[in-house]
N, C-alpha and C positions, 0 to 999 in steps of 0.2 A: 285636260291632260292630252298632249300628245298621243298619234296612232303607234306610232313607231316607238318599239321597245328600244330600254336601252343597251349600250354594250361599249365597258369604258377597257381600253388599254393603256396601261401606266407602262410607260418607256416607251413609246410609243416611234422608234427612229426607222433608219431605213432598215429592207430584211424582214424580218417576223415581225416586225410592229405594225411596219405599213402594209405587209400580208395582211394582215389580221385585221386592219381596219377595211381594206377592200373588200374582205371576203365576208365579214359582218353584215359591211353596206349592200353586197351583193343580195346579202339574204335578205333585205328588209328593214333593217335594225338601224336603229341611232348611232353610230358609231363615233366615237371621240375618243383622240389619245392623247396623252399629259406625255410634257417632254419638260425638261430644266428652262429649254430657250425656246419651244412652242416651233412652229412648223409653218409652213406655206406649202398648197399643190393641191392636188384634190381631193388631200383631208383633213378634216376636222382635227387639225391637233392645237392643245392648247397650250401655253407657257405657266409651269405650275411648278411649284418646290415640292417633291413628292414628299418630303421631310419636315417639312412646315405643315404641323395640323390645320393652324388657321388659313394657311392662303388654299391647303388642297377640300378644305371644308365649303369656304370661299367658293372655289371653281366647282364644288359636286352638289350645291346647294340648288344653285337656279336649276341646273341640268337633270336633280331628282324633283324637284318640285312643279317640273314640264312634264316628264315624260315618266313617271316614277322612280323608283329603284334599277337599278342595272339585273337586265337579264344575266349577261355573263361580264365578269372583272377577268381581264388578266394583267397579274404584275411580270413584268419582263424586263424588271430594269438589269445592268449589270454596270462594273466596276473592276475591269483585270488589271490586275496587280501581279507581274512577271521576275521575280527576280530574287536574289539569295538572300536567305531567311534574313542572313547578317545586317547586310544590305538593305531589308525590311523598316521603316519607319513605324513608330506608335500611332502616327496620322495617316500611314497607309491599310493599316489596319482598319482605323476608326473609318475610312472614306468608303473603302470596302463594305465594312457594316454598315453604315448609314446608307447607303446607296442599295442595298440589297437584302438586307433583316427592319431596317428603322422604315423607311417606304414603305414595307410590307405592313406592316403594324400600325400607318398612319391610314393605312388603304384599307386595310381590313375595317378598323375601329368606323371610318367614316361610313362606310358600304354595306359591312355585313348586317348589324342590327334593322337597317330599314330593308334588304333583302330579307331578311326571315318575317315581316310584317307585311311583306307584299306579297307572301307566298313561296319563297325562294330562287335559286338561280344555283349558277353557277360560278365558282372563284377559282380561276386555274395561276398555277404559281412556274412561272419557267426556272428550273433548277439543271444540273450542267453535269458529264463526268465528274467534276470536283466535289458533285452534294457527295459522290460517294465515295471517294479516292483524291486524298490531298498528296501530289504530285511535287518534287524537287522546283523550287523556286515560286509556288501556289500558296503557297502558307496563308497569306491575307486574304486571296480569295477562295478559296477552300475551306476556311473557315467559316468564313460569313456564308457559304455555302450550304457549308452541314447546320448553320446554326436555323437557316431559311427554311429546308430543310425540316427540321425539327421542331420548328415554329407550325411551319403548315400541318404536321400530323396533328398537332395540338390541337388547332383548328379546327382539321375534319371532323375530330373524336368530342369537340365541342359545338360545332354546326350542322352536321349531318342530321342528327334528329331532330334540327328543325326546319329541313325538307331545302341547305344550304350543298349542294356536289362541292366540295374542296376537293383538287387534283393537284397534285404536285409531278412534274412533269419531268426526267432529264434529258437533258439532250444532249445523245453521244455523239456527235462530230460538229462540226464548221459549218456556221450556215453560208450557204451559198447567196457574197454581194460582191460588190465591184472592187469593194474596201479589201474584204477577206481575202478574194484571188490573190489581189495585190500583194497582200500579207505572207500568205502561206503559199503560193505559188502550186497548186492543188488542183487535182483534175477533176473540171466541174461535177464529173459525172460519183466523186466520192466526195459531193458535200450533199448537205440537206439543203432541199426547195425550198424557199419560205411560202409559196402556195402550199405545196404538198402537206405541209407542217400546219399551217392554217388551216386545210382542210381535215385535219387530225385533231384541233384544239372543237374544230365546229362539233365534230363528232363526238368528243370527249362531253362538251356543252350538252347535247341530246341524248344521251346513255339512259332507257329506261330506269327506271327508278329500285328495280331487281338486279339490276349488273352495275352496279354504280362502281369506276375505277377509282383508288385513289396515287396511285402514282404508275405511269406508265413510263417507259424508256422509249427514245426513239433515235435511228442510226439510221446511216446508207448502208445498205444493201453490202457495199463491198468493204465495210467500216469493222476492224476487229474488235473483240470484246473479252 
């Protein structure tokens, strides 16, 4: 078996994914991240249907059977869906949940049982303002929100005792990328770092085992609440 722990990030794009795998690999760790259409540069990302149990069983098979079970999981995928409820499609609904509750549940099922056999780890879940407040024109992602959300407490209260940290995480403002400026037109200095945030998820990852978090918020500084 491999020296090198592992540490798998599911949505793994630019922004907090590709934080999160540098900051990983910084420390030591096997890092690899699952995208839809996989990745090139200097990380480890691989092309994986997070929704597909066999292809993402497929892709965590050799990569647990090298280096063991994942020290830390994190699911980060998302799916914004902007517009009036009316407006709102049944498919926009369902892309929504599939991309953000159905990955999570294909991620957990493959991950967590051999995490609890290796000793445990940590599973952190990125959830949004919306896990807690669904917003005029959110409906579809606001929903698959709270339902993620709801899924992960489930989890804590069924993996914790067996030495599994589930974190469910929100993140109150706009991570700070090249895309989002573009977007929101936003002064860098009130978005969230995706280091800064990375080094928050590392830390959430190492939490003694007496202060264990299970959902924290995190905002800029000059971000209202």
């Amino acid at each position: 078996m491999a020296d090198k722990p592992l540490a798998i990030v599911a949505g793994a794009g630019p922004g907090l994914g590709a934080a999160l795998l540098q900051k990983f690999s910084d420390e030591g760790m096997m890092a690899v991240g699952l995208t839809r259409s996989g990745g090139t540069g200097p990380h480890d990302i691989r092309a994986c249907d997070l929704c597909d149990e066999k292809a993402l069983r497929a892709t965590l098979a050799p990569l647990m059977q090298k280096h063991g079970a994942p020290q830390i999981v994190v699911h980060n995928t998302a799916h914004l869906v902007i517009q009036d409820f009316l407006e709102t499609s049944l498919d926009d609904f369902t892309a929504c949940w599939r991309s953000m509750v159905q990955s999570a549940i294909m991620l957990g099922q493959c991950v967590l049982q051999p995490m609890v056999r290796d000793g445990g780890g940590t599973f952190i879940v990125s959830g949004a303002t919306a896990s807690l407040r669904g917003g005029a024109k959110f409906a579809a992602f606001a929903s698959a929100k709270f339902a993620l959300r709801g899924l992960t407490q489930s989890l804590a209260r069924s993996f914790q005792p067996a030495g599994v940290h589930v974190v469910h995480t929100i993140l109150d403002g706009i991570i700070d990328t090249p895309a989002s400026r573009d977007l929101h037109s936003l002064d860098p200095q009130r978005m969230i770092k995706p280091d800064d945030l990375a080094a928050a998820y590392w830390a959430l990852a190492h939490q003694p085992k007496s202060t264990w978090s299970h959902e924290v918020d995190f905002r800029p500084q000059t971000e209202s609440f």
